[in-house]
KOLRO-268727 format. One record per residue (C-alpha): residue number from 1; z, y, x. Coordinates in pm, whole numbers, plus 32768, in hexadecimal, padded with zeros to 4 digits. Layout:
BEGIN
- nr|z|y|x
- NUM|Z|Y|X
...
//
This chain:
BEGIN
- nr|z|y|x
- 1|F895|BF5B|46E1
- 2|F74F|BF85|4789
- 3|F650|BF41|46A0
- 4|F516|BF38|47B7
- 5|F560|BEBC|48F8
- 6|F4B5|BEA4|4A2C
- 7|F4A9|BD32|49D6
- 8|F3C3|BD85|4896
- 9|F2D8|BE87|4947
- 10|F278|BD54|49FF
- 11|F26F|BC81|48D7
- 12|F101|BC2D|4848
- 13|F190|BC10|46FE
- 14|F200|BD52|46E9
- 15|F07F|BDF8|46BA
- 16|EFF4|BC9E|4620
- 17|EED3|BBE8|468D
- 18|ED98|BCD7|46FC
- 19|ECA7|BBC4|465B
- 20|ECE3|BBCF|4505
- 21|EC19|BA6F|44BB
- 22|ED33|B9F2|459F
- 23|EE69|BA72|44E6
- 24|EF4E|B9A6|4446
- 25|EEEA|B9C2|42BB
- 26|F003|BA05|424D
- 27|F069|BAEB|437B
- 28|EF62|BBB7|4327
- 29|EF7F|BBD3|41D7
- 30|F108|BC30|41F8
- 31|F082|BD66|42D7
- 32|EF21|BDB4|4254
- 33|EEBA|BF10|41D0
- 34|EE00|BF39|407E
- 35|ECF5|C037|4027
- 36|EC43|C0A6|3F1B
- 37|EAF6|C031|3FB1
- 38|EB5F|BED7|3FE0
- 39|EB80|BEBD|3E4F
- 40|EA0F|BE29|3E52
- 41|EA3B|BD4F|3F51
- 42|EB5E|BC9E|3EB2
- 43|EAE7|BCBE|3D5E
- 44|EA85|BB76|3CAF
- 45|E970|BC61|3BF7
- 46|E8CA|BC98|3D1D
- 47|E804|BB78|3D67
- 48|E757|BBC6|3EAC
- 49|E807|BCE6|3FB2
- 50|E790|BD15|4110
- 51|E87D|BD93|41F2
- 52|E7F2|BE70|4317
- 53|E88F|BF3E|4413
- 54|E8BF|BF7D|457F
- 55|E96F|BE63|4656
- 56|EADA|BE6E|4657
- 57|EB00|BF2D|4505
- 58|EBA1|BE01|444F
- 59|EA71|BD68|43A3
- 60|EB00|BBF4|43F2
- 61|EC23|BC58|4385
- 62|EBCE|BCC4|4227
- 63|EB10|BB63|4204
- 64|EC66|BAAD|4292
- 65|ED42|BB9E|4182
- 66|EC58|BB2F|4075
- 67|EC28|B9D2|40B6
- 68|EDB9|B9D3|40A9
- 69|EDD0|BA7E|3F55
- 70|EC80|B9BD|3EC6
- 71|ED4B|B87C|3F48
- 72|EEA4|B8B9|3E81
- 73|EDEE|B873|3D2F
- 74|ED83|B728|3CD3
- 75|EC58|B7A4|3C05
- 76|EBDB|B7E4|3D65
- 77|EB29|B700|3E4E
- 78|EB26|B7DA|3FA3
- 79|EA27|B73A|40D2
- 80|EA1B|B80F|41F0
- 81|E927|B7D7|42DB
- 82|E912|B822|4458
- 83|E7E1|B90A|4450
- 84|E7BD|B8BA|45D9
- 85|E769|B761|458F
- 86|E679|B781|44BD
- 87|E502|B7AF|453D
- 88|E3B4|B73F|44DC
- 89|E2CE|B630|45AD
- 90|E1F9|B707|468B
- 91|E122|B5B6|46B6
- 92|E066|B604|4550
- 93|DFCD|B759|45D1
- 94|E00B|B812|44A8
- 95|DF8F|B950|447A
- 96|DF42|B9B4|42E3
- 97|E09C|BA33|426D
- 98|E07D|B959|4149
- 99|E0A8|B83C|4208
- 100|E1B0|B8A8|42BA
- 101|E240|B923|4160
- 102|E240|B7AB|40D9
- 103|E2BE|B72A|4223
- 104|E3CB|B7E9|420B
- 105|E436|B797|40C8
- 106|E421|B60D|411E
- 107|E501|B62D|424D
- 108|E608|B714|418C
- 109|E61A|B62A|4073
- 110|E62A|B4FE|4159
- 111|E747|B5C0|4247
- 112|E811|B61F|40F3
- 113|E800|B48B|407A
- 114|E87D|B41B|41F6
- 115|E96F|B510|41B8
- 116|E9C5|B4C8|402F
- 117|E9E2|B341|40D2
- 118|EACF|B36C|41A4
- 119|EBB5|B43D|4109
- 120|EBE2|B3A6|3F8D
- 121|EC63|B231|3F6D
- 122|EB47|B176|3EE5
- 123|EC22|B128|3D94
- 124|EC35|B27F|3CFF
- 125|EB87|B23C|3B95
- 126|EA86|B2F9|3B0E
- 127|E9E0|B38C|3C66
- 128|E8A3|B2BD|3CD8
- 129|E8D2|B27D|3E56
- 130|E787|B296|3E90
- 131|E726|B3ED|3E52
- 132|E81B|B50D|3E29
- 133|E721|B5D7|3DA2
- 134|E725|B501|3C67
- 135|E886|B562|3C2F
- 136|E8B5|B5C8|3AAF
- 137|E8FE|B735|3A48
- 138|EA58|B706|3A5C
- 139|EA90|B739|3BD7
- 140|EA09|B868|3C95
- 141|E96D|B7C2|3DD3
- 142|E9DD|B8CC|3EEA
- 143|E8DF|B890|4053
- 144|E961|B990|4170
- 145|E85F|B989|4297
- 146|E908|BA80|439E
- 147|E871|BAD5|4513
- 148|E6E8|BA50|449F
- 149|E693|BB4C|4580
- 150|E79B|BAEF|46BA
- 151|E667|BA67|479E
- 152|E58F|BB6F|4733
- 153|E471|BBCA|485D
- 154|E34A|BCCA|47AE
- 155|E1FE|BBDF|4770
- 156|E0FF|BBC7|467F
- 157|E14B|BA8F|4620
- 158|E2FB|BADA|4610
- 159|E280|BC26|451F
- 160|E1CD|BB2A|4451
- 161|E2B0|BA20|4463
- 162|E3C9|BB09|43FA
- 163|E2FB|BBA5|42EA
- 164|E2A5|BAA0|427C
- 165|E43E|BA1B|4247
- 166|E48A|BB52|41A8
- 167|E32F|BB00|40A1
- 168|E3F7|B984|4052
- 169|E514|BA24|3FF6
- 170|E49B|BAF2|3EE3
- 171|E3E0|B9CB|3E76
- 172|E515|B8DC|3E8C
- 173|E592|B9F6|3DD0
- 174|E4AD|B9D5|3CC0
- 175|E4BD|B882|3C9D
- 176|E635|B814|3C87
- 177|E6D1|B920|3B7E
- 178|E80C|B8A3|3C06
- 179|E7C8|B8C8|3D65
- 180|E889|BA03|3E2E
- 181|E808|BA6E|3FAA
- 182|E8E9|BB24|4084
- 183|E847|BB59|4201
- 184|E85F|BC50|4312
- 185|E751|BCDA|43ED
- 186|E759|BDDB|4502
- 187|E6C8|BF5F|44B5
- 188|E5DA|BF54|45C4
- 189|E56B|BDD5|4579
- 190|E544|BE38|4417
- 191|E452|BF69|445C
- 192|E37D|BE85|4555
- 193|E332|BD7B|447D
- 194|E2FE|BE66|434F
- 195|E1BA|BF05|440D
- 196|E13E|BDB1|4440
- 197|E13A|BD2C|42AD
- 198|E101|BE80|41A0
- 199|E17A|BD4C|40B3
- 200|E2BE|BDDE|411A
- 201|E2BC|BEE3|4080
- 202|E320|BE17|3F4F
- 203|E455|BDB1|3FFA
- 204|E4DF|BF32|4049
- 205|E59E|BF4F|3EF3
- 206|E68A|BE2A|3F61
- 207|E702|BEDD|40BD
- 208|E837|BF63|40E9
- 209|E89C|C01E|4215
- 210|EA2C|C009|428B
- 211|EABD|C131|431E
- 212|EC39|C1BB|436F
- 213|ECC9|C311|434B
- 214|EDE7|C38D|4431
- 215|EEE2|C33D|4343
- 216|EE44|C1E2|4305
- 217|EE39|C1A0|4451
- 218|EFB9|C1F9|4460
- 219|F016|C101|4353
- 220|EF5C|BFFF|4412
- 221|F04C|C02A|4537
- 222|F176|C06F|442E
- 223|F166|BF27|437A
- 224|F118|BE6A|44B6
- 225|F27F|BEB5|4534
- 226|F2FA|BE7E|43D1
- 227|F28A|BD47|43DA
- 228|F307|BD0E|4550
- 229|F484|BDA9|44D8
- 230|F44E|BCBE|43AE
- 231|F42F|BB97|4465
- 232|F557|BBDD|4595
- 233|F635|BC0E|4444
- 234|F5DA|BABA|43A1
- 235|F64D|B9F2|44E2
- 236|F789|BA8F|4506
- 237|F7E7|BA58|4397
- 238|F755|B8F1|43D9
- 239|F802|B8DC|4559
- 240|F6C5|B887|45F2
- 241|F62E|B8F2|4743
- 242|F522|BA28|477A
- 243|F435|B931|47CA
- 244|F445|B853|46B0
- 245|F346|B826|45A2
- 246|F38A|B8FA|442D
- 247|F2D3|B837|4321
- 248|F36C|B958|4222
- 249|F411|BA82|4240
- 250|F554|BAE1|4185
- 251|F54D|BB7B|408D
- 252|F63A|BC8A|40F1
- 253|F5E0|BC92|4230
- 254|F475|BD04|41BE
- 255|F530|BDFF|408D
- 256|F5E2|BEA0|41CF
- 257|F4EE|BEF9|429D
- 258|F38F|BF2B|41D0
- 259|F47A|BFF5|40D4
- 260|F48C|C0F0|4202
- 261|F35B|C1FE|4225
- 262|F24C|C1FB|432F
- 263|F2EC|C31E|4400
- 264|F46F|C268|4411
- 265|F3AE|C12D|4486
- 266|F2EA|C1F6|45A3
- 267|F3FC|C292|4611
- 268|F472|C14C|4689
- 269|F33E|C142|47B2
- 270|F29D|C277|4795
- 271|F2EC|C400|47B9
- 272|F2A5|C4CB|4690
- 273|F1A0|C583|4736
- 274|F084|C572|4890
- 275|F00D|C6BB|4949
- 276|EEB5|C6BE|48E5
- 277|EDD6|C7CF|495F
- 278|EE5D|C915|4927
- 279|EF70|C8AC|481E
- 280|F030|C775|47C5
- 281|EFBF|C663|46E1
- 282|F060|C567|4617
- 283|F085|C421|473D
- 284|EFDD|C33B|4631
- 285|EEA5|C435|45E7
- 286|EEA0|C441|4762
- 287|EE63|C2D8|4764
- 288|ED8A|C2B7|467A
- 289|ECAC|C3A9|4733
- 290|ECB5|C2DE|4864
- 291|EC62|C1C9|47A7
- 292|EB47|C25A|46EB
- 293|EBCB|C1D2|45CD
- 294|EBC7|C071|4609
- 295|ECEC|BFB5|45D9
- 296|ECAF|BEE3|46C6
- 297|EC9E|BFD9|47E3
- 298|EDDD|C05F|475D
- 299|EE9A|BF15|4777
- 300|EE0B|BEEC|48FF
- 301|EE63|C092|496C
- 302|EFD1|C039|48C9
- 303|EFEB|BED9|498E
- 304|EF90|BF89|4AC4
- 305|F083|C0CA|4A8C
- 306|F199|BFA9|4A45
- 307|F15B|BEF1|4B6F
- 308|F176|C06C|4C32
- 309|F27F|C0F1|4B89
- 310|F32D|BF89|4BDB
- 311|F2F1|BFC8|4D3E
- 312|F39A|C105|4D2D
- 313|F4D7|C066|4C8D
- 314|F4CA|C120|4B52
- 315|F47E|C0D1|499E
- 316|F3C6|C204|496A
- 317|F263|C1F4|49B3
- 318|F236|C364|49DB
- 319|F0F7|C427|4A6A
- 320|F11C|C41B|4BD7
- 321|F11E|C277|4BC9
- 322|EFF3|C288|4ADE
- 323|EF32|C38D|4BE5
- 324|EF74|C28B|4CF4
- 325|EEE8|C178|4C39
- 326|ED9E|C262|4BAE
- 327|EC87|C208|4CCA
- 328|EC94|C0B4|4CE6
- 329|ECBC|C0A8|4B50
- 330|EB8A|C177|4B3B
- 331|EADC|C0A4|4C3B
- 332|EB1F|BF6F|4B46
- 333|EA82|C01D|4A38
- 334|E952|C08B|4AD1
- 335|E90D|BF33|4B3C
- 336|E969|BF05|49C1
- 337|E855|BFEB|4947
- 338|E753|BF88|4A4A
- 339|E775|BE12|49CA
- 340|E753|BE6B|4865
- 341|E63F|BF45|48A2
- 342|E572|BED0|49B2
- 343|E469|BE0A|48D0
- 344|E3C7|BF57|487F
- 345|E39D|BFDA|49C3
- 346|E3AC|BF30|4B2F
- 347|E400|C0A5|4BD0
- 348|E54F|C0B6|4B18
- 349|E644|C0A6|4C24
- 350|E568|C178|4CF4
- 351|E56B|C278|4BF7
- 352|E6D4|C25D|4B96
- 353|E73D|C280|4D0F
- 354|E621|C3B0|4D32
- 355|E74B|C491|4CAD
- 356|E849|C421|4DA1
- 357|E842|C565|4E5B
- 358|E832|C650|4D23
- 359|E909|C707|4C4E
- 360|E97A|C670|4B0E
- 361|E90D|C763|4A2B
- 362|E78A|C820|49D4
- 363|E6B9|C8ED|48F7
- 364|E56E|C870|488F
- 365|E491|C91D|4983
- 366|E59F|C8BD|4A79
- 367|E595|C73D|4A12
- 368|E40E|C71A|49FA
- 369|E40F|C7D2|4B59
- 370|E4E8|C708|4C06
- 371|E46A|C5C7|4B89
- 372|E300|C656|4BFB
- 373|E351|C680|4D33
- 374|E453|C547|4D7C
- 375|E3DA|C414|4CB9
- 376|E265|C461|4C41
- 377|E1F1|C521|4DA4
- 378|E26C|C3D6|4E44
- 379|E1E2|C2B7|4D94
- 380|E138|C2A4|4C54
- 381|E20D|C20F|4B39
- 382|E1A2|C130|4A0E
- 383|E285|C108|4900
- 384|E234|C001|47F2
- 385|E0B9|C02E|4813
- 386|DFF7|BF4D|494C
- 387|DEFE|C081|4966
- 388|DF80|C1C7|48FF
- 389|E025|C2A3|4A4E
- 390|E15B|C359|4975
- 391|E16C|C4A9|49BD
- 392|E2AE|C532|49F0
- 393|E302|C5A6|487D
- 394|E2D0|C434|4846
- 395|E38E|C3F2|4934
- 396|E4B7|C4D9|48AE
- 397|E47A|C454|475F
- 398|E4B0|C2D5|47BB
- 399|E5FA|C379|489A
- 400|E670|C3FA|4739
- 401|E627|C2D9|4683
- 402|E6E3|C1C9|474E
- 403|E80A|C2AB|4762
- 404|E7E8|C306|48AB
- 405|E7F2|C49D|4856
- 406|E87F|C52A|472F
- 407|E824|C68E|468F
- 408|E930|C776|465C
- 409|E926|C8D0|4569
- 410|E97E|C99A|465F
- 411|EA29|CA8D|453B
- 412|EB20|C995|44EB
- 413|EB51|C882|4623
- 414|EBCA|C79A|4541
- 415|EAD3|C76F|445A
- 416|E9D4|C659|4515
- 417|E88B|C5E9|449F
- 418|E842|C44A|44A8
- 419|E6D1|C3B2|44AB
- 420|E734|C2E9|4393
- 421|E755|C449|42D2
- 422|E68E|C51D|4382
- 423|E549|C44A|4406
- 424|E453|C54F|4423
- 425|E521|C635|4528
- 426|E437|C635|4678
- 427|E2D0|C593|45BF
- 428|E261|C6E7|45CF
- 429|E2A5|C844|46A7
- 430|E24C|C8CD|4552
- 431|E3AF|C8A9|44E5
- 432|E47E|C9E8|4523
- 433|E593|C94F|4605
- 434|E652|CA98|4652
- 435|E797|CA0D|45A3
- 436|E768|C8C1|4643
- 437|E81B|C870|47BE
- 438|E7D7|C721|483B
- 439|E8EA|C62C|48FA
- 440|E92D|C4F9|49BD
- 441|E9F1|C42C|4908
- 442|EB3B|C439|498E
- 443|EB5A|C2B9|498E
- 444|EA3E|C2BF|4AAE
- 445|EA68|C3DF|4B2C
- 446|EB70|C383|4C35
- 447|EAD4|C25C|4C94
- 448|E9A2|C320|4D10
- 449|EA77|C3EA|4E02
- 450|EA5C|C367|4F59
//
């Protein structure tokens, strides 16, 4: 029997839900991948962890995972709040971040009672309805704020506002021994507001940055289709229809199919390996490179390929149906990184489409040169700074550190170099950058051909 069928590649289910603050709890949970960093996070120890990271890299998902877990323990009272709802009255004109400090920590504690209300029937004993934040020792009061950053637009007063949040927390912190903070917040909104409050600076050692390696990003896809095998199983045992609703799955059913390894379950919609340059890569390393290791990304290129592969009447989503698919995904994903990005410079998509004519790869003298003469000749750019004309090394160096060009040893091609890693790469022409080669992305770069 057919295990994936053209039916499936069409099937939403089969990759999961993209937004992880959307997922099903306990869908995501069946199918979620575990790291070693995400110990602190989910460790009741830990009273305060900020989670920060690129869009699409699964920080709402970790806060979804753990409010699950947190949830399954009655010692536990979990309140997750929608960080997009929650702002601060403009009409008071605040501008010391102390005030904006104890604002903060009025409207959190204020959200997490509506919250508390709502959620517990008013005759549970020995909990004062009135204020969860009197709650005795005995129960670990978990608030998860995700997407407090999701309207984010670059101001003084946002910076402030923002900083000032981050400055109640620690306080909140302080003050409630019981009390355990889980939020997300977006790299590039994290570094903004940092410059605006030095107060910050206090707040650094509860950061934590989520990435994915290859083979992480292949046991994302792997237990996704577990999962979707899982579930198929549990309605035939139960006679039910594809499209109706699994509250749990069986218990074999799940023994049969995550008991199999990552590669036997990949088989199933992928080939083994992609042509990739000169040589052939693993398919799931391939997408993970188009995807820049965001498992979002990865989830949309593989919904695309489906839909191609689909078209052509065939299970296997092999290279040519994912080549097919690669400009408009790349298109998608620049728009992508000119949304998340644009607060810190107006010229973005200018600059961005500046390269739509050149070749995908440079050295140093090569990059600085071409940017010279393409983007800084043309129109003087300001990034993050209302009176400062960026020159075109700081023009390379903001290119590097939004992920729009990657470094590359050009001794081993496999071996690349990340800003989170490797910050101080093009700050300075001091650097000897004779082992460095700098590229396009190649989850842009075929959305900048015309």
């Amino acid at each position: 029997m057919q295990l994936i069928t053209k039916n499936d590649l069409l099937d939403d289910r089969l990759f999961g839900n993209e937004a992880g603050d959307d997922e099903d709890q306990k869908v995501l949970a069946s199918y979620f991948v575990e790291k070693n960093s995400f110990k602190k996070p989910e460790s009741n120890n830990i009273k305060l962890h900020i989670c920060m990271a690129k869009k699409g890299i699964g920080k709402s998902a970790l806060l979804n995972y753990i409010s699950f877990k947190k949830n399954s323990s009655k010692e536990n009272i979990v309140l997750k709040l929608n960080g997009n709802k929650l702002y601060l009255d403009k009409v008071k004109n605040i501008v010391d971040p102390k005030e904006f400090c104890t604002e903060w920590i009025d409207l959190i504690k204020r959200s997490a009672n509506e919250v508390y209300r709502r959620s517990v029937p008013s005759i549970q004993t020995g909990i004062r309805l009135d204020d969860i934040f009197d709650v005795s020792s005995r129960n670990l009061i978990w608030i998860i704020i995700d997407d407090i950053d999701a309207t984010y637009i670059k101001s003084r007063y946002n910076d402030l506002s923002l900083a000032g949040f981050f400055s109640a927390l620690r306080v909140m912190m302080g003050d409630c021994n019981n009390l355990r903070i889980r939020v997300s917040i977006r790299q590039d909104v994290w570094y903004s507001v940092r410059a605006a409050d030095e107060a910050l600076d206090k707040v650094k050692q509860y950061l934590g940055d989520i990435h994915w390696s290859r083979s992480e990003t292949r046991e994302i896809i792997s237990k996704r289709i577990k999962h979707y095998l899982a579930m198929k199983k549990t309605l035939l045992i139960n006679n039910m229809e594809l499209d109706d609703i699994v509250d749990e799955l069986d218990v074999n059913a799940k023994a049969e199919f995550f008991n199999k390894s990552n590669e036997e379950i990949i088989s199933y919609i992928l080939p083994e390996t992609y042509p990739w340059s000169t040589y052939h890569m693993k398919s799931t390393d391939v997408i993970h490179v188009l995807s820049a290791g965001r498992p979002r990304w990865a989830l949309q290129l593989l919904k695309m390929s489906a839909e191609k592969t689909v078209e052509q009447k065939d299970t296997i989503i092999k290279w040519g149906y994912v080549k097919q698919i690669l400009p408009k995904y790349c298109q998608y994903r620049i728009n992508d990184l000119v949304k998340e990005h644009q607060h810190q410079t107006e010229d973005l998509e200018n600059i961005i489409m500046s390269f739509s004519k050149s070749r995908s790869e440079f050295d140093t003298s090569g990059l600085l040169d071409y940017i010279g003469r393409n983007i800084s000749l043309k129109k003087p750019v300001k990034i993050e700074n209302e009176t400062e004309i960026s020159s075109p090394m700081q023009i390379a160096h903001f290119l590097y550190r939004i992920g729009f060009i990657e470094a590359i040893n050009v001794d081993n091609l496999s071996e690349h170099y990340s800003y989170s890693e490797y910050s101080h790469l093009l700050m300075s022409t001091n650097h000897d950058y004779t082992k460095i080669k700098w590229q396009i992305r190649p989850s842009y770069y075929s959305g900048l051909l015309p």
